[in-house]
Structure formats: C-alpha cells, structure tokens
C-alpha positions in Angstrom: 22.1 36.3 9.6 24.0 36.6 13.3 23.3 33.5 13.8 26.2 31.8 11.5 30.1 33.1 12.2 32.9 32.6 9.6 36.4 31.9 11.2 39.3 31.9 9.6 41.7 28.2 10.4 44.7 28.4 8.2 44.5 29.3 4.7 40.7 28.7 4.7 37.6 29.4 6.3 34.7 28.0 8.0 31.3 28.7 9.1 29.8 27.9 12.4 26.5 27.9 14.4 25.0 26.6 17.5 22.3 23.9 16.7 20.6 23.4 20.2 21.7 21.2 23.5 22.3 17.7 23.7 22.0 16.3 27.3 22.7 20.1 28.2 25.6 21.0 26.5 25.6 23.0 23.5 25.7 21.4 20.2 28.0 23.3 17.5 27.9 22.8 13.6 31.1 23.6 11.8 32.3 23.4 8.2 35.5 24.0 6.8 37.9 24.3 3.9 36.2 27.3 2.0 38.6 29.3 0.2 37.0 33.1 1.1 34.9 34.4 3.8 31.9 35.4 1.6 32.0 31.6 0.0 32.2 30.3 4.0 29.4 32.6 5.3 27.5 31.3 2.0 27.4 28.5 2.7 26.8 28.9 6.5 23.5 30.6 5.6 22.4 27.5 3.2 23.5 24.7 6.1 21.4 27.3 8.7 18.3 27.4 6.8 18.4 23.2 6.3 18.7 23.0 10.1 16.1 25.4 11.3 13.9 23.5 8.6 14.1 20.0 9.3 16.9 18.8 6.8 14.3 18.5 4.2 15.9 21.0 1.9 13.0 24.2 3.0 14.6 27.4 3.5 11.9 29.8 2.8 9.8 31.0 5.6 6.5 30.8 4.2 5.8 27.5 2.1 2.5 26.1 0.0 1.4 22.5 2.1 2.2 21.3 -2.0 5.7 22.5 -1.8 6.0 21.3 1.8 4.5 18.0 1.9 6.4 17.0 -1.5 10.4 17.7 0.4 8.5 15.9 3.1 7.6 12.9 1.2 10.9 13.0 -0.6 13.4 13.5 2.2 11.7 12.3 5.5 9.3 9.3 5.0 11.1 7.8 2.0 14.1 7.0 3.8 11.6 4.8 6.2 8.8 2.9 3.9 8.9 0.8 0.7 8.5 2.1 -2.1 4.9 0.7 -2.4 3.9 2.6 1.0 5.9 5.8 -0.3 3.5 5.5 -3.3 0.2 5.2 -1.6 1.3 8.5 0.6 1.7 10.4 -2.8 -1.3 9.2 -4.1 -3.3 9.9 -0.8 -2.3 13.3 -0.2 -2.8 14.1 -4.9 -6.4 12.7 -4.7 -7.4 14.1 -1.1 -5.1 16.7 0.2 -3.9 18.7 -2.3 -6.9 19.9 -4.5 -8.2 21.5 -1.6 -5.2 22.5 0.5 -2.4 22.3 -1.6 -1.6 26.0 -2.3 -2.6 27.4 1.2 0.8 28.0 3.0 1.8 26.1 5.8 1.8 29.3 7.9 -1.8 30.0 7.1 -3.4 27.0 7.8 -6.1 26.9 10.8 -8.1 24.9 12.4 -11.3 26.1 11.1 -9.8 25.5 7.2 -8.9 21.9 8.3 -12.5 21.2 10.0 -14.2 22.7 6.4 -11.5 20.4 4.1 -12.6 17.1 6.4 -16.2 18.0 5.5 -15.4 18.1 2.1 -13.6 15.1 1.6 -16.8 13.4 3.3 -19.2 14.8 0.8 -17.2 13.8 -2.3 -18.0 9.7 -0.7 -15.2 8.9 1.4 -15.7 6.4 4.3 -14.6 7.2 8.0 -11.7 4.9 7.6 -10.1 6.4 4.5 -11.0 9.9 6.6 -9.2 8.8 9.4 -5.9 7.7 7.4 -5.5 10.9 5.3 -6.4 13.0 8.7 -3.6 10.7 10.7 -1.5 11.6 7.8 -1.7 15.1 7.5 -1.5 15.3 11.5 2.0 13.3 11.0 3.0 16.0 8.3 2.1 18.9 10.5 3.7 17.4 13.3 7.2 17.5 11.0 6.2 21.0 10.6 5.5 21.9 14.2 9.0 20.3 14.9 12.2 20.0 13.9 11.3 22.0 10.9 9.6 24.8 13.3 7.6 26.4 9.9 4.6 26.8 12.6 3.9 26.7 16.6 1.6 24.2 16.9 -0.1 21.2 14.7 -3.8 22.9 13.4 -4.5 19.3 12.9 -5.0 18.0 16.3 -7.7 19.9 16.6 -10.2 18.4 14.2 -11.7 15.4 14.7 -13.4 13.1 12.0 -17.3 13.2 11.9 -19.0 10.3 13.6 -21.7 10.3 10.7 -19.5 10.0 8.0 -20.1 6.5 6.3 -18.4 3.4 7.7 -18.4 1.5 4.3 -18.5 3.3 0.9 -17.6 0.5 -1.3 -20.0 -2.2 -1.1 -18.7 -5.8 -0.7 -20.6 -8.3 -2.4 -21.0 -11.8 -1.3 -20.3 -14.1 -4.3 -22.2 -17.3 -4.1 -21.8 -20.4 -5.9 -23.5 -20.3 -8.2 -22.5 -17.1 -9.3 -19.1 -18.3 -9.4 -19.9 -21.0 -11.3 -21.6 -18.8 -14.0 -18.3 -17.1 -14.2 -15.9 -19.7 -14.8 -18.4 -20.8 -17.4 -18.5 -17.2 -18.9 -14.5 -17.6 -18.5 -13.4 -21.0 -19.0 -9.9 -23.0 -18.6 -7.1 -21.3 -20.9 -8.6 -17.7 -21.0 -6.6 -14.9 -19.0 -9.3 -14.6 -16.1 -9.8 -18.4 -14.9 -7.1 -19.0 -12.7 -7.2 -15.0 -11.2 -10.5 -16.2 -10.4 -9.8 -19.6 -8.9 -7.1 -18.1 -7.1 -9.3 -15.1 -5.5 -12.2 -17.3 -4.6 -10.3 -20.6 -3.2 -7.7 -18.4 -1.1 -9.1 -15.5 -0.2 -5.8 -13.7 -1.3 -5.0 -10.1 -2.1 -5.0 -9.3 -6.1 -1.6 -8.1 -5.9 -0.5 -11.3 -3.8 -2.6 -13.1 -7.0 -0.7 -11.7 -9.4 2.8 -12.0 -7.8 2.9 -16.1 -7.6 5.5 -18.1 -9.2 5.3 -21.6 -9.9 8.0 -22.0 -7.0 5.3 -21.0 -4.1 3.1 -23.5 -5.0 3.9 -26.9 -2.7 1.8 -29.9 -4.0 3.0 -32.3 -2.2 2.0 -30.4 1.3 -1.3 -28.8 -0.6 -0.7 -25.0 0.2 0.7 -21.8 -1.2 3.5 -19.9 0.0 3.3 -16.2 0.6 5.6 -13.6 0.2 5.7 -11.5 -2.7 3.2 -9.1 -4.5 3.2 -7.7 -7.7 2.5 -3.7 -7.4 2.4 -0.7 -10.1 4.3 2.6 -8.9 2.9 5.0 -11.4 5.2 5.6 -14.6 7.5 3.3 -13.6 6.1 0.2 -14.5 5.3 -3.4 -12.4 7.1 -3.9 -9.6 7.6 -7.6 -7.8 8.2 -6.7 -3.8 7.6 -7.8 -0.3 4.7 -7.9 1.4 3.8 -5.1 3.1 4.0 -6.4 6.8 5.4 -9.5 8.9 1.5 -10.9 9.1 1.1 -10.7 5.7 4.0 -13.4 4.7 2.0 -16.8 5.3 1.4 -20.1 3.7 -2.5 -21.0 2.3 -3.6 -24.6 2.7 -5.5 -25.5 -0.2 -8.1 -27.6 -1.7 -7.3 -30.6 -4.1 -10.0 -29.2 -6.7 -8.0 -25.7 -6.9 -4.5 -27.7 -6.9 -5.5 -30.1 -9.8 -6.5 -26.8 -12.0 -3.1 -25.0 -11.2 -1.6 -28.6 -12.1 -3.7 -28.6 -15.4 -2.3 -24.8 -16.1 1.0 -25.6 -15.4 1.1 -28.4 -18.0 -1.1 -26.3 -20.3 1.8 -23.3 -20.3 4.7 -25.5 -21.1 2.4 -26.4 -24.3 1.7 -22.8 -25.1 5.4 -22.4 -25.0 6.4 -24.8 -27.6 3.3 -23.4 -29.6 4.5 -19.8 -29.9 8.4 -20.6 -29.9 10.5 -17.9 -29.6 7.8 -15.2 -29.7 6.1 -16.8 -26.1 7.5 -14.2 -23.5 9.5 -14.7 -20.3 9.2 -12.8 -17.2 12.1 -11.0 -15.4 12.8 -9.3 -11.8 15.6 -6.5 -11.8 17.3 -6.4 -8.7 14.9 -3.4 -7.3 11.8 -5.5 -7.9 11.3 -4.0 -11.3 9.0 -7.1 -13.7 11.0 -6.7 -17.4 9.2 -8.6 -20.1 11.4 -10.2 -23.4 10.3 -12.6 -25.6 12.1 -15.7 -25.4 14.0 -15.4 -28.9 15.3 -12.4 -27.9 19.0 -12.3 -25.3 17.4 -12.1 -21.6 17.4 -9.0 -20.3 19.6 -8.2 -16.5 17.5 -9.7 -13.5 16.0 -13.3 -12.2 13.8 -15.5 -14.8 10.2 -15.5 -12.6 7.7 -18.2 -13.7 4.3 -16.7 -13.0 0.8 -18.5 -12.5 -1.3 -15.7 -13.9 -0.4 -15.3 -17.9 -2.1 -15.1 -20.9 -1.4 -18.4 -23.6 1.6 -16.1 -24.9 3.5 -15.7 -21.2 2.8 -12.1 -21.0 1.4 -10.7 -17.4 -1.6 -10.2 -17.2 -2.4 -6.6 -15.7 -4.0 -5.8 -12.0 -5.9 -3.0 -14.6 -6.9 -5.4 -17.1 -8.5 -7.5 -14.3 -9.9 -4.7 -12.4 -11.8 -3.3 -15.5 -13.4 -7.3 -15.8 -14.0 -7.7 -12.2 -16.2 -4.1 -12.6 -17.5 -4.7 -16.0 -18.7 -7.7 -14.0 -20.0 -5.7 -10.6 -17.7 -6.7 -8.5 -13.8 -6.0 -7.4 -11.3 -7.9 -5.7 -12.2 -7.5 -2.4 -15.6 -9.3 -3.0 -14.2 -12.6 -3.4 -12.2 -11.9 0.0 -15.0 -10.9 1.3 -16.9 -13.8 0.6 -14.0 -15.7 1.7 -14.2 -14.9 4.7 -17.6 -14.9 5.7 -18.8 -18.1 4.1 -15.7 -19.4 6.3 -16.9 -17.7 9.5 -20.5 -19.0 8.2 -19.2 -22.4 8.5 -18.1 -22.4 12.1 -14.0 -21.4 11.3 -12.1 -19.9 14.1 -11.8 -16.4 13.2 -8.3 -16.3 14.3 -7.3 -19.2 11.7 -9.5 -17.0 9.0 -7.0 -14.0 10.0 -4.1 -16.2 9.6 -5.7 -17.0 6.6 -6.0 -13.8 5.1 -2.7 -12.1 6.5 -4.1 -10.0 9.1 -2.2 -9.4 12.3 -5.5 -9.9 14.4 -9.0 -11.7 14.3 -10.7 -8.5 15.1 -9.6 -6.9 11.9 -10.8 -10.0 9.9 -14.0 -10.1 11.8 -14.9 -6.2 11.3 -13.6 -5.9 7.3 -14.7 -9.1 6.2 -17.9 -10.6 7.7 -21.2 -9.1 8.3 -25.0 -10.1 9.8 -25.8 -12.6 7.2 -29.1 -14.4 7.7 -27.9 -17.8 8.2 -25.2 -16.2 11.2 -29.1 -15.2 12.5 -30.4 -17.8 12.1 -27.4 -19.9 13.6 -26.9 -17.6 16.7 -31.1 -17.6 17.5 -30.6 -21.8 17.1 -27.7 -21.6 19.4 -30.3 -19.3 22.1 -33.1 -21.8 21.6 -31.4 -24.9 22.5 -28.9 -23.7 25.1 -30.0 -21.0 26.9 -33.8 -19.8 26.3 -35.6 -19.9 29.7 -37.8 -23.6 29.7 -41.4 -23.5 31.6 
C-alpha cells in the first residue's frame, strides 16, 4: 500500500500517511514507537484502512449492508442517541431492512433494488410514515457510506421516493367512549394490576412508557398535576430500563382531575397496606445508575442503585410489564395509543386549543397533535356546519 511510509526516529519506527487538506494544507497522520519496520508498516495499513472507511472499523472493500449498517450503528450513531433511540434503529433496520437487503453488498446496491425493497415493505402493511422513517434512515446510512467512509460514489437512496398510495394509517385508532371505559374498569376493578394503567391512559392522555415510569414523587396533590420526565423502556435482553424522555417537548407537567387524583390517593394508601401484608416477600423497586429497574424483595439486602416507588404494581410491588399490558389492551381490541387517541380528540371535540392539547400530550407543535390524534368525527361535522349556519351562510 504506497500510500503509508515507515520512517525510522530513533530506536523505533513510525508509519505515516496523508489524510486529506484542512483549510488547504495537508493533513498528515503519524504514529510512533513501533519497535521494527514490518510491525510500523502493520500497523500503518490497519490505521489506513480505518481512515479511508470512516473510523467505523470496515477495512474490506466490498461489505454486506448487514455487516455495514451494524459498525455503523455501533461506532457512528451510538456515540450520539440514547440508548432507547439506538435501540429503535436496530430494531427498524432487523424487521425492515435487513431481510430484504441485508446480504446485498454495499457496492452492489442500485437504485432499481431500492425502488423494488420500498414496494415490498408496502405490501407486507406498512404505513407511509413508517416508509418514510426507515427510507430517511437508510438514506442517512448510505450517506455515511458515500462519505467519509467512500465504500460507494453516490447514495442509491436519494433516488427513490416513497409511493403516494401507500396507506397513511395502518393501525387503526379506536375512539374509546365512556361507556366503554366504564365497562372496563368494571371488568378491572380497584386493586387488580390494570386499573390504575387504565385511569392513567384515559385521564392523561400519556404515553405507556411515560405510564409505567411514574413514581409517587411526580405526583403533586396539592397543585393537582403530574410531573413528567421519565419513561420506563425495554432494550431487548437487557432488561427494563428507567430513562429520559426522549425530547425537550416531551418533559411536561399534566393538570389533572380531582376524580383521577382521589384513586391514585386511594392506591397509594392501598400499597402501604399490601406492604405490611406480604412483609418481607413484598418487592422494592431499584434504578442502577445507567437507568437499569433491579427488582429485590424487601427481606432480602438492597441491591446498588436508587429505591423508586412506582404507581403501576401489582398487590406484591412487582412492575407490572409494558408486555403484560400490551397482550390485555389487544386481548381487549385496543392498544395504548387508543386511549391517546381518544384523549385528544374528545378534548379537541370539546372546544380545547389544540396547542394546549399538544402541550398536553408532549408534542413540540399543534400540527402534529392535530394530524396523529384527531380525526372527522360526526359531532366536529356537525359543530363546524352549526358554526356555517349561524355565522356565515348567505340570509335571503
């Protein structure tokens, strides 16, 4: 490889090799202190490769989009997401990406294979949203590709474009009405595992994972709202993890209702009794340092990390599960998002701003809240014709 020199400075050696310009000077890499000239130019060739490939530890010329998009994930867009992000990226390019593109090489891939794997992913039921994410994040991945690790020319990503028939809502939001609601919490009742999910869900309008992450500590009775910063997330095979929330609009407060802060009231007093009931087998929750939820029961010497007291247990203090409660919420034809959903647009329904329901929710903008959330329900018809008759229809 002529492009890495060994020169000999003292008793050792060192390899060298230009790396580009800077502001128009040339930039030189150099390494030292190798005790032969073969070891030196070894070494060189290893340092060479990294460079020419991005610093994501690819030196061979001709790389599967797997093999590629893994060093990428590892050594590029880890250092700059959470963890939570880092796994949604993983998962997104395992369920969409990979099966159909994962052992083409890098070098191979074209325009016309990108256009045929879009279509693909749109027959096996994805949305135009979820199209346009994994696209955007394949066209990022490329992009790393095109440069600095120069594996190919030009991105074959930027030229396909998502098709304008592909659905705009796969999963069906339901609208949850009251008495439906009702008929759950009598199906569910005060002191089994799903009542206060469900309270929570349907009062707030609050993500599950947001659900699921509340201590007793963001709860603020006096000034009747919830405090908003943590979730409760699963990164796969290692477990619950307690984090952030995943952007700046996201971390809010909830004002609440008196109904929904008398129940948490009544579960708060009803835990400290299911405490003294199961003793020292009645488990206590704890957060490691990296976020990491550690169960123990309480007879047991506390494990390293911060005690968290949790809303959402079961009688014996354990967690309960975002699975377990997905499986009910299906069993039961709906998902979390309904309840948001319904949140939302009964709140719209009811003459709120939408920028105070975005503020609500955690978006950064009303237009998001207005276009995920609400939709042309017959009394906004009927509502928006009432407002045309008595203010601006045209009077003989």
């Amino acid at each position: 490889m002529a492009q890495v020199r060994v020169r000999k400075r003292g008793k050792t050696f060192s390899y060298i090799f230009e790396a580009g310009k800077i502001d128009g000077k040339r930039k030189v890499v150099e390494k030292g202190g190798y005790p032969t000239k073969a070891e030196a130019y070894k070494a060189g060739v290893a340092a060479y490769n990294d460079f020419l490939h991005g610093n994501i530890g690819i030196t061979s010329e001709s790389i599967s989009l797997k093999d590629f998009m893994t060093a990428w994930l590892d050594n590029v867009v880890a250092a700059n997401v959470k963890p939570t992000t880092l796994q949604e990226y993983r998962i997104r390019f395992q369920k969409h990406i990979a099966p159909y593109l994962g052992e083409v090489k890098v070098q191979e891939l074209t325009p016309a294979m990108l256009d045929k794997w879009i279509r693909d992913i749109q027959k096996a039921g994805l949305a135009y949203n979820t199209i346009s994410a994994v696209h955007a994040f394949l066209h990022n991945a490329l992009n790393y590709a095109v440069y600095p690790a120069q594996l190919i020319n030009s991105n074959p990503a930027a030229y396909i474009k998502v098709p304008k028939n592909a659905p705009k809502n796969v999963v069906k939001r339901h609208i949850i009405t009251p008495e439906r609601f009702k008929a759950l919490l009598e199906k569910y009742p005060f002191g089994t595992p799903f009542y206060i999910p469900l309270l929570l869900l349907y009062h707030t309008g609050m993500r599950l994972g947001e659900v699921l992450g509340l201590s007793w500590s963001d709860i603020d009775f006096s000034a009747k709202k919830i405090n908003l910063y943590r979730q409760i997330v699963y990164h796969d095979k290692k477990g619950y993890f307690l984090t952030t929330l995943k952007t700046e609009s996201s971390k809010r407060y909830v004002i609440v209702d008196d109904y929904l802060l008398g129940e948490l009231a009544r579960w708060h007093n009803q835990q400290a009794e299911n405490e003294k009931q199961f003793g020292d087998n009645y488990v206590y929750v704890y957060r490691e340092e990296n976020g990491h939820v550690q169960r123990q029961s309480k007879g047991l010497p506390p494990p390293f990390g911060e005690k968290i007291s949790l809303l959402c247990t079961r009688n014996d203090g354990r967690i309960i599960l975002r699975g377990i409660i997905v499986k009910f919420l299906t069993k039961e034809g709906l998902n979390a998002h309904s309840f948001r959903h319904t949140h939302a647009t009964q709140l719209i329904e009811n003459g709120a701003a939408p920028k105070g329901v975005a503020g609500r929710l955690g978006h950064s903008n009303a237009q998001i809240t207005q276009n995920l959330y609400t939709h042309n329900t017959l009394k906004l018809q009927e509502e928006t014709a009432a407002i045309f008759t008595q203010n601006l229809q045209t009077k003989p």
